[in-house]
N, C-alpha and C positions, 0 to 999 in steps of 0.2 A: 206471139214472138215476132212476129210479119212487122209491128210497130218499129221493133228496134232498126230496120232498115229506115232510118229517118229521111231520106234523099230519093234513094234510087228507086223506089219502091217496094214491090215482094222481091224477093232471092233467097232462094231454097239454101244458098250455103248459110245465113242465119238463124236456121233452126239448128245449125250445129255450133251457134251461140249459146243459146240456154240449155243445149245437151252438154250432160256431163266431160263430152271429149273436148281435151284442152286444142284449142288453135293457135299454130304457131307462130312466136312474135314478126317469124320474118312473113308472114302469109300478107304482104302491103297490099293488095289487094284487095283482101276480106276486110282489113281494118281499115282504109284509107276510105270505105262508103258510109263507114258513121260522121265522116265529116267532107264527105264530098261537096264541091264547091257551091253549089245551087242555094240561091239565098232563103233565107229563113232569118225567123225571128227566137227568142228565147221562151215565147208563148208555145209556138211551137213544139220545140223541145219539149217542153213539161208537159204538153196535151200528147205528145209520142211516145214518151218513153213514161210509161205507166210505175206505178211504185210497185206494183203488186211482181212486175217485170224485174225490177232489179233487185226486189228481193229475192225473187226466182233466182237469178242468175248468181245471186250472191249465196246460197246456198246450195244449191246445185253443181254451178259451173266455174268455183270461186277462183280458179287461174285464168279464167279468159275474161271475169270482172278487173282482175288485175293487170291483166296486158292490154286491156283496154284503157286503164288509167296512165300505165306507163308511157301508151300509147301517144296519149292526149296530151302526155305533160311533155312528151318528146317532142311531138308536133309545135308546144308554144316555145320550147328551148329551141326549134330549129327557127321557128320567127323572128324570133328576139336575136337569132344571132344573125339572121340573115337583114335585118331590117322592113321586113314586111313589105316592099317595092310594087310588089304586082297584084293586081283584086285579088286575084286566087290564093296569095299568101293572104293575105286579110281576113279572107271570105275564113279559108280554113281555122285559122286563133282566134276567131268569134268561134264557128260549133264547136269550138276543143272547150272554149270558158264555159259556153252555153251548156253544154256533157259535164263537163266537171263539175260545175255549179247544178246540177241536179243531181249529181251521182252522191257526190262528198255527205250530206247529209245521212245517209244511209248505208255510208261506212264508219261514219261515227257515232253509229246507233249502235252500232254491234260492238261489242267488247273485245273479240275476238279478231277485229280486222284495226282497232282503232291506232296501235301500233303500225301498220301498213306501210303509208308514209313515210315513214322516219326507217324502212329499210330502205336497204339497198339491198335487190336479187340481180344474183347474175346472169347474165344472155340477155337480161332485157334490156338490152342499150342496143346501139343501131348495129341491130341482127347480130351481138351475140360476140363470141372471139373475145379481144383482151380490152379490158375497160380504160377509155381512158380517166382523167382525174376527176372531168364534167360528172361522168357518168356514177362513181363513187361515191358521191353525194347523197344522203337520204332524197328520197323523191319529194319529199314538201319543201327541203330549201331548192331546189332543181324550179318547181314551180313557183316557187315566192321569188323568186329569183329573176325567171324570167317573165312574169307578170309584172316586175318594176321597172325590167328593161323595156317591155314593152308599152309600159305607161309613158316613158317617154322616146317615143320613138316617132322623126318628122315624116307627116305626111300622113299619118295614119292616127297618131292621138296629141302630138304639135304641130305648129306650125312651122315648115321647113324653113332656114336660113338660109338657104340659097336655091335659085333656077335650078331644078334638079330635073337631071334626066337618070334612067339609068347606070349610067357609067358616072356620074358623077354624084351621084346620092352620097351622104354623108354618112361616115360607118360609123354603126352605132355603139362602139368600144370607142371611138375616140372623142365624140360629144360630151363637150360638158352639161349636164341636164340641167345645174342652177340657171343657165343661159335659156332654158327652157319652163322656167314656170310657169303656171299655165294663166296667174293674174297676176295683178298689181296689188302691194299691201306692205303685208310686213317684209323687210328685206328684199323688196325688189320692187322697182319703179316702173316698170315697164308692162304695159298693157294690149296684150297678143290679139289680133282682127277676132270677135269669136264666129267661131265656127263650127257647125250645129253636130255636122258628122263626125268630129273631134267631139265635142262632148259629148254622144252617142258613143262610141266607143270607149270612150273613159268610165262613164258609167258601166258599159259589160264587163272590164277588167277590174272595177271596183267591187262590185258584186261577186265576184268568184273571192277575192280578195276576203271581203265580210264574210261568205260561205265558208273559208278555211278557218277566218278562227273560231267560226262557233262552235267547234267541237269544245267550247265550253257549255255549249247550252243540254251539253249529254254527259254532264259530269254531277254528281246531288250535289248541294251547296254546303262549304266545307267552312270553318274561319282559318281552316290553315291556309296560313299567306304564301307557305310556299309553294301551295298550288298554283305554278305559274301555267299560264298557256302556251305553250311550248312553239307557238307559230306566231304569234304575235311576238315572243322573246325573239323570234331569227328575223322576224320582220323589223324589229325596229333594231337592232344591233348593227354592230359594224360592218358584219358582212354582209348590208343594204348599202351599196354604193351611192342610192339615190335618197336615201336615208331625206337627205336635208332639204333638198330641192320638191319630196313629194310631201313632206311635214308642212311645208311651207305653202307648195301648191293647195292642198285640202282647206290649211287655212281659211287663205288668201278667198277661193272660191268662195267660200261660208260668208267670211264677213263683208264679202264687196258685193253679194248678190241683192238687188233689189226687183222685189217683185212687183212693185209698182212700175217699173219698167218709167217711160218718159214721162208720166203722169197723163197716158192719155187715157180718157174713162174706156171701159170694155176690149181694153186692146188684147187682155188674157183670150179673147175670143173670137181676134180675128188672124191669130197666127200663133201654132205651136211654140211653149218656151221650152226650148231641149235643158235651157240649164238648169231650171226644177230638178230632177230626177240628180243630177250629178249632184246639185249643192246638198239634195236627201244624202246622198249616197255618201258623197266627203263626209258629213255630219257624222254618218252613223262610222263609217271606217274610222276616224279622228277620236272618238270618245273610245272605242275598244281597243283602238292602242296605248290608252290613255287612261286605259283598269288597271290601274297603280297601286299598292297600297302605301300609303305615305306614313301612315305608324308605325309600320316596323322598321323602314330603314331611315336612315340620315336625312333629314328633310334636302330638298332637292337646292342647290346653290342659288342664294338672291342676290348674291352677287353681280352678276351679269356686266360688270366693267372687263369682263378675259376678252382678247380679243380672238382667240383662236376658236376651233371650234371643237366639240369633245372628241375629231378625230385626232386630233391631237394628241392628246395628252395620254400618257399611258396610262394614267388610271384617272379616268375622268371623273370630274368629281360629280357627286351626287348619282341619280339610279343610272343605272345601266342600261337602262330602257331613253333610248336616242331620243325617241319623241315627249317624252318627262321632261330630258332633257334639255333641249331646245324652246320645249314651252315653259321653263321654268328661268330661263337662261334673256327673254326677252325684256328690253328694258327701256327702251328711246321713248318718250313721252307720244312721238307721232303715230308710233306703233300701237302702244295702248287704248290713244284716240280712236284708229281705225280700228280697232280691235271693237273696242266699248260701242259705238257710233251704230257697227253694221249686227251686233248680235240686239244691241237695244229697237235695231230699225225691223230686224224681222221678229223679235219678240214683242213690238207693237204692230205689227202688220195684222192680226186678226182683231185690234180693236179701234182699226183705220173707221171711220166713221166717215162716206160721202154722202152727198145731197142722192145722190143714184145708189140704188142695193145692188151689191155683187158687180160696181161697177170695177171694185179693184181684188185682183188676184189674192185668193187665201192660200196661206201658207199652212201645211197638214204635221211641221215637225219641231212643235215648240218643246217637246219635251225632249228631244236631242241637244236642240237650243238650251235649254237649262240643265243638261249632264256637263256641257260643253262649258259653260260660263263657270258653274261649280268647280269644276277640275280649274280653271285659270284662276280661280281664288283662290283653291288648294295647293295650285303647287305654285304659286308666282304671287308672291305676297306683295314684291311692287304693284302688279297690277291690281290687288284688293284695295291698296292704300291709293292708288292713283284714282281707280273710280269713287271710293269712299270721298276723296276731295274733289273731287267734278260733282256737280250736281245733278249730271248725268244718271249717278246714278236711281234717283225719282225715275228715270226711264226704263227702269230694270224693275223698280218697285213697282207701278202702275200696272204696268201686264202680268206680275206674279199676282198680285191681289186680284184682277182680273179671274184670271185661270185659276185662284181658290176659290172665287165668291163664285162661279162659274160650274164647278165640278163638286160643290158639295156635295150635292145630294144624287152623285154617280157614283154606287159603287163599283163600277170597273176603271175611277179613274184614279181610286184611293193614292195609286205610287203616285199623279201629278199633285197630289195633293201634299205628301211628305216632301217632295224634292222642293218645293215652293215654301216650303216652312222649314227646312234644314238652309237652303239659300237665307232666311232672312235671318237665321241663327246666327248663321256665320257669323251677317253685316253687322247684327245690332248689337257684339261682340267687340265693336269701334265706336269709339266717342261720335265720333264725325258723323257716322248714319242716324244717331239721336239728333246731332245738332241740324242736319239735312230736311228732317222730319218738320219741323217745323216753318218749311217754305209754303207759302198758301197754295191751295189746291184750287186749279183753275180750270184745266181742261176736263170737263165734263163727257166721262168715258161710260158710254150705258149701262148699271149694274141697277140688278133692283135690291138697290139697299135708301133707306131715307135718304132724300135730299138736305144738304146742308152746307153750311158756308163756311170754311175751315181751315185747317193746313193739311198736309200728307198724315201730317200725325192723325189726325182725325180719321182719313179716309182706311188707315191700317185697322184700327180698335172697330170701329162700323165693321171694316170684314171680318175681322175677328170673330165679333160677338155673334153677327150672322152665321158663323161655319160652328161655334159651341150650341147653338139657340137652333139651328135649323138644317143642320150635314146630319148625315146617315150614323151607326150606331158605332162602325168603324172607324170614324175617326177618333173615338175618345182617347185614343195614346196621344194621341196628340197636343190635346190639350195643355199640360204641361207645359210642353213646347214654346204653344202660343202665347201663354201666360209670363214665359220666360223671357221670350221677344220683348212683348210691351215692359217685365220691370229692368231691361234690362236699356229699354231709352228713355222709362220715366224721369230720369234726373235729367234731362234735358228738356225736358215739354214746356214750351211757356205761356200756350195757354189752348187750353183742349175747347174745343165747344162745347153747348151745351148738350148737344146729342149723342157726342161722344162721352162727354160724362156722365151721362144716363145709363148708358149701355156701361159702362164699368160699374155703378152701384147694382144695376140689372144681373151682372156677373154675378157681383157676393151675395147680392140679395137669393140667389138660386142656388147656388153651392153651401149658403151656408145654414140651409133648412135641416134640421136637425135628423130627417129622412136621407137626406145626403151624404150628410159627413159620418155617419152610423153606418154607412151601406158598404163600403169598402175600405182597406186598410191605409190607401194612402188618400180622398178625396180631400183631405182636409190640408194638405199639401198646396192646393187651390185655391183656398180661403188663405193660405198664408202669401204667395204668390202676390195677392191683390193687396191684402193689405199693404207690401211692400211698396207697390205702386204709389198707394194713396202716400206712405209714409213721403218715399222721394219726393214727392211732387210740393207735401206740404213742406218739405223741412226744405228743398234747393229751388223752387220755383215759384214759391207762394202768390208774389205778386202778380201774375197776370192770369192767376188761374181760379178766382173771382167764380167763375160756372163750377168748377169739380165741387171748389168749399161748400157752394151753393147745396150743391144735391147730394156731398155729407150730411149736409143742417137737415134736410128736409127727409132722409131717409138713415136716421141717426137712430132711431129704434133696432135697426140693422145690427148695427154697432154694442150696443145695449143689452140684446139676446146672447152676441159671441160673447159678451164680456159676463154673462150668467148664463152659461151653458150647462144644462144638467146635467150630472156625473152618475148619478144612483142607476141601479140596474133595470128600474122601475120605467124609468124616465127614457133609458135607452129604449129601454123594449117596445112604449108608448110610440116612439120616434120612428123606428125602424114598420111598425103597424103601421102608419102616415105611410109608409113608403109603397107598402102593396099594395094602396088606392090608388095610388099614381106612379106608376112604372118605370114614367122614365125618366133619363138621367139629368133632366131642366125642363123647369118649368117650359112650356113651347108654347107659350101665347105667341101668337104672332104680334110683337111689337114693332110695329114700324110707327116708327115716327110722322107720321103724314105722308105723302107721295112717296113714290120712290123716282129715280129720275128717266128722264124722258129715255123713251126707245129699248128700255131694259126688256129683258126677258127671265120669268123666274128659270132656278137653276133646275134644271130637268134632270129624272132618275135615266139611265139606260136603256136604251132601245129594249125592249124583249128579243135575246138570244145573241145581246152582243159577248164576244169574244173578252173574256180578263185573264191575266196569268196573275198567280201566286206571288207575294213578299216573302221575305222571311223577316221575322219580327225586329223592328229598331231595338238599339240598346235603350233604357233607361235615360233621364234628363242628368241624371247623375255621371252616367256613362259616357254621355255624348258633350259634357259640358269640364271645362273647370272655373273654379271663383276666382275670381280676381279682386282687388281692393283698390280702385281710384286715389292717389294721393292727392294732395292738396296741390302738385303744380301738373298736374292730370295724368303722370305717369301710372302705370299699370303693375302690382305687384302681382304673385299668384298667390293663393292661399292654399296651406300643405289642406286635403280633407280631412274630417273629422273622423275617428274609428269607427263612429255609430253608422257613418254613411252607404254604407254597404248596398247594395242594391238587391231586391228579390229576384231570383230567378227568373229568366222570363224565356222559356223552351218551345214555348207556344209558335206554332209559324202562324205571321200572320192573316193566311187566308183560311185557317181551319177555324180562330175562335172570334166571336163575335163580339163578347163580354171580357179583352184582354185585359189583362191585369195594368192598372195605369202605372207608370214608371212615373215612380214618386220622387222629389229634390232631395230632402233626407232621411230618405226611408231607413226602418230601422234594420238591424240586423236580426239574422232569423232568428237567433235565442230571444232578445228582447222582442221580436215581436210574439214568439210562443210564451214567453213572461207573462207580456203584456193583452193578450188576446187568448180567448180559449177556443178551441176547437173541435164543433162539434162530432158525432158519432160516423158523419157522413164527408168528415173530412173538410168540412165547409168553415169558412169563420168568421168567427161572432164578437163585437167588441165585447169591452168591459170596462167596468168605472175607472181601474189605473190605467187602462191605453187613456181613455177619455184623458186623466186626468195627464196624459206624460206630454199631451200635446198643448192641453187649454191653458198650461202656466205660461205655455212659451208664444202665445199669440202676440205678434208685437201691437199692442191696442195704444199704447200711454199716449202716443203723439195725437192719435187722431183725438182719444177722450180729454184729452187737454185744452186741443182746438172747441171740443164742443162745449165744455165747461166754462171758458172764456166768452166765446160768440153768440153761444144759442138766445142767454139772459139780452145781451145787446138786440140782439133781433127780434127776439120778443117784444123789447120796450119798444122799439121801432114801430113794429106792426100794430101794437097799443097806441102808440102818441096819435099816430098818425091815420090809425083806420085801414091800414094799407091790407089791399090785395093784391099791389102789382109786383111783379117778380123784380122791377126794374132797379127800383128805389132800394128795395134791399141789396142785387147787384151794384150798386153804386156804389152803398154805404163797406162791402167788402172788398172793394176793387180798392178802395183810398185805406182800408185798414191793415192793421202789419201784426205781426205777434213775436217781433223782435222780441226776446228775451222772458218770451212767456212760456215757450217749446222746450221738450228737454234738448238735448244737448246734440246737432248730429249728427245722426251716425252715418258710417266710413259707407260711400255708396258701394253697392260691391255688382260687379259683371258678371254673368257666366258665361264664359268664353267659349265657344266649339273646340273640341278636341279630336285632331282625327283618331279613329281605332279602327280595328280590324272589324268589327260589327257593322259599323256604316261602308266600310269597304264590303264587305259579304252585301249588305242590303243593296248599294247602287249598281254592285255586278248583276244581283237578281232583277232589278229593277231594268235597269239599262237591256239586257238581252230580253228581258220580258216584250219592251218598248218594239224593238228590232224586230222581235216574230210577229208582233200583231199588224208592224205597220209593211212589213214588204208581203204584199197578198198578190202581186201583178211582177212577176209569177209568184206562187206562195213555196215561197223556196222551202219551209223547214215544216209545213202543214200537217200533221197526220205523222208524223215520224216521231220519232218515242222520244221527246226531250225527258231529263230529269232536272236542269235546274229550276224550272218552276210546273206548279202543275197550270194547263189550261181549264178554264170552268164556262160556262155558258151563264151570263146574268139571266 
């Protein structure tokens, strides 16, 4: 108990701390040495006040853990009104955050204190007598309250506006804080000297901040949306007077930081950068104000021509949640620019390539960087459409492909690996990001995947096929996904390479082994997926795509087997035997193409013993998507779904099953699929010749066996007249040929567009807080404390 004196050393009156006898609020004496002014760190703090200590006290001596909080929140309400002027006031609202921020954890562990906060007890306002209205207030908006006041407060986390002494310091009720932002960016042009002790202190008050709302991270994971967070709701509401000016500050910080600093090599090395830690810190505060769920209520206003702001208006439009608000609300082209520019510049900072290794600063927080960008697609559709027409966005693309081909084969990085493929979901959702895809791909970014010579489109399908051909056993929900990306920019491709076209027959040729599509109830959903590809491609892009046609012709046997697929129950059984010789889910030659390219590194499995949290399982491609129909003058219809589309169950979380069930595009409904399949004694299940047959009538083959009944005879004569063995001449002779009017007729390209739901809201919460606990370890604010929204596991 000796530890709880943090300062002054031993004193015997703190063993009447974790003794059951309560101490009285007015005792300032006993309470003013847990934050006596003698400098310290937050390291500190957490190496002094042991957990096993305030669980003691919190069981034990549970009124003097509570006058100790009230304590500490009274102390930063007296800072914030006093304006922090003298080290000692300073000194004291650093150990208050630094106490709070280790305590709070471990009264939101407890079910029984998690309410706490949100009273209000009497006597304990300053000593006790008649409260005034300050004091009335539950104790969490008391301290969210005064944590914003003291976020901007000059001299201490701004920079003051005027020669201050004493007597003339600025009081901090009559400052305007917008005058106060802490960078330049959106909404504000003006760019403050920095200074290091200022963002030193930003980041402690940020950190207590992130600490109060994760009393979500001790709540199980629910899809009731209206499980709101009760501190992040009064955080970003009206009654945050700095509501706008600290939404903006967080920003601003994020997107203007550059870690390359002046471009000089090793400079990360010869002087401390304080603003790392804050621009973490903004990141990760910014995304958890910003756990919205956007399905259940009125999507958030795109309008953004109002000129007021939503303290305006009495019932402002869209959520109610200020910081939605404002970021949904952003519209200026220059704003977007700097928006787009500085998330694209530190989501390429870890695959900065110099002549010197580690001569340039790495950046530890792309996966905030991509909660962060997704939310600005989600709820600000300008800005989806404004990057989709910049071709900027290829600089979003390059580092998510990056950090997939990168993290396949890490299971602890499975979430980077969904949130990188719900991002490209979005995009490829927009005509624009197909037609983008075909910009040549130049800058040679080290991945070990074959070397080739291509557009973006190419370099997407390569990662693809590598993360289906060579990721861990956990990503197979995903697959779908990915399959859904590529047919959803196939009608824009004008001409894939030939190594990208390889790895697409490589796809069907693996999926559509008769071991495969026998093995699970929807695998053949995959086989339909590609076909679609191939159909687009041949039916809206024919001409420059000379290579795919190619490596049709030549792996048309392919085609041939789907189009005589056995149905008998003979034939299945035969099929599904093939399968226990070979286990797993594709074929895994290692297929590289020749080299892969310079300076790659393969993707490596996880350290032994590293740290992962728990998902809870995505919805379904059905779930997470809806169809669309392209018209002829490229407008967008949606399409009502079909009744059979139904989706199975999927209750599984996903860090318990290995073998999840893949989330099919038209899965059937559960009568039709108990119809259609029977189930064995063990509850397991087993096809049968009418599933076989409910799917093989609807294979769409005509286009492609059209093309090959027209081409193959030509190509053969070819290779006869002329003796030929060289790939060229035949590429030649289909690069100048056309099959106008030989095709059937066609058909309407169709989209599936992202749909937000409350599933992918439940999964990016789980996700998102997951991210938060693994990465704040210095100090490990929430370690060892009983979270339930996800579990932690050891690789």
């Amino acid at each position: 108990a000796d530890d709880w004196i943090l300062w002054n050393g031993s004193s015997p009156s703190v063993t009447t701390f974790v003794s059951p006898q309560p101490v009285e609020a007015t005792d300032d004496a006993f309470w003013d040495q847990f934050w006596a002014d003698t400098a310290t760190s937050v390291q500190d703090v957490f190496a002094l006040v042991p957990a096993a200590e305030i669980r003691a006290v919190r069981e034990e001596s549970p009124s003097n853990l509570a006058t100790l909080c009230y304590k500490a929140v009274e102390k930063l309400v007296q800072g914030a009104e006093s304006g922090c002027h003298t080290e000692k006031e300073r000194q004291i609202v650093l150990n208050c955050c630094r106490l709070l921020t280790r305590i709070l954890p471990y009264i939101f562990e407890d079910p029984d204190w998690r309410g706490f906060f949100w009273s209000t007890v009497p006597g304990a306002g300053r000593g006790g007598g008649d409260e005034d209205d300050e004091n009335a207030r539950p104790l969490a908006e008391s301290l969210l309250l005064a944590v914003t006041d003291l976020l901007f407060c000059p001299d201490f986390t701004v920079q003051s506006h005027r020669r201050s002494t004493v007597d003339t310091a600025e009081d901090i009720h009559s400052i305007d804080s917008c005058e106060y932002i802490w960078e330049a960016g959106v909404g504000f042009a003006h760019s403050p000297q920095p200074n290091y002790i200022h963002d030193l202190n930003r980041t402690e008050l940020l950190k207590l901040l992130l600490t109060c709302f994760s009393e979500a991270m001790y709540l199980p994971p629910s899809s009731d949306s209206s499980n709101t967070n009760p501190w992040v709701q009064f955080f970003c509401s009206t009654e945050n007077r700095h509501a706008l000016p600290l939404f903006t500050s967080l920003l601003n910080v994020v997107c203007a930081y550059d870690p390359v600093g002046y471009g000089i090599p090793y400079n990360h090395l010869l002087f401390s950068d304080y603003r790392e830690p804050l621009v973490e810190e903004a990141a990760q505060v910014l995304i958890v104000t910003l756990d919205y769920d956007s399905s259940t209520s009125s999507s958030p206003t795109v309008d953004g021509t109002t000129t007021g702001t939503a303290m305006d208006d009495v019932d402002p439009p869209g959520p109610d949640n200020l910081f939605v608000n404002y970021l949904s609300r952003i519209h200026r082209e220059e704003d977007f620019q700097f928006i787009l520019k500085g998330v694209a510049r530190l989501l390429s900072n870890p695959l900065v390539q110099t002549y010197l290794p580690n001569s340039a600063k790495k950046i530890q927080f792309h996966q905030e960087l991509l909660v962060l960008f997704w939310k600005l697609c989600d709820f600000n559709k300008k800005f989806l459409f404004f990057v989709l027409k910049s071709s900027d966005v290829l600089d979003i693309l390059v580092p998510i492909l990056y950090f997939l081909n990168d993290a396949r084969a890490d299971q602890s990085r499975v979430g980077l690996m969904h949130i990188g493929v719900f991002i490209l979901l979005l995009l490829s959702g927009e005509r624009n990001f197909g037609v983008r895809l075909n910009k040549p791909y130049s800058v040679r970014v080290p991945m070990d995947i074959p070397v080739f010579t291509g557009t973006h489109a190419d370099l997407l399908i390569i990662v693809f096929h590598k993360i289906i051909t060579s990721g861990h056993q956990r990503l197979q929900p995903l697959f779908d996904c990915l399959l859904t990306i590529v047919v959803n920019v196939s009608p824009y491709l004008k001409s894939l390479s030939m190594v990208a076209a390889n790895k697409l027959l490589h796809l069907l040729e693996a999926f559509s082994t008769t071991w495969f599509l026998f093995s699970a109830v929807q695998n053949h959903h995959l086989v339909f997926f590609l076909l679609e590809v191939f159909n687009n491609i041949i039916q809206y892009q024919f001409d420059g795509n000379s290579n795919l046609v190619y490596a049709v012709i030549r792996k048309r046997n392919v085609f041939h087997q789907l189009a005589n697929l056995p149905t008998d129950s003979q034939s299945i059984q035969k099929g599904l035997q093939r399968k226990k010789k070979s286990p797993e889910p594709i074929s895994r030659t290692n297929s590289q193409d020749g080299v892969s390219m310079e300076g790659s590194r393969p993707a490596a499995p996880a350290e032994p013993g590293t740290l992962k949290t728990s998902l809870v399982a995505t919805p379904g491609i059905d779930k997470l998507t809806e169809k669309s129909q392209v018209s002829e003058d490229g407008t967008m219809r949606s399409l009502e779904p079909e009744a059979s589309q139904l989706s199975p169950e999927r209750n599984l979380p996903a860090a318990l099953s290995d073998g999840e069930p893949w989330s099919g595009e038209a899965s059937h409904s559960r009568q039709d699929r108990r119809r259609l399949s029977s189930a064995s004694s063990s509850g397991q299940w087993t096809p049968t010749p009418d599933w076989v047959m409910s799917w093989k009538s609807k294979l769409p083959l005509q286009t492609i066996m059209r093309l090959l009944q027209v081409l193959v005879p030509q190509v053969e004569k070819i290779c006869i007249d002329k003796g030929l063995t060289d790939e060229s001449e035949i590429l030649k002779f289909l690069q100048h040929g056309t099959l106008v009017g030989l095709l059937p007729v066609p058909h309407p390209i169709l989209i599936r567009k992202y749909q937000a739901n409350s599933g992918t809201a439940m999964w990016f919460r789980t996700y998102m807080w997951g991210v938060i606990y693994l990465r704040n370890v210095d100090p490990p604010i929430w370690y060892d404390t009983d979270v339930k929204l996800f579990e932690i596991q050891r690789v």
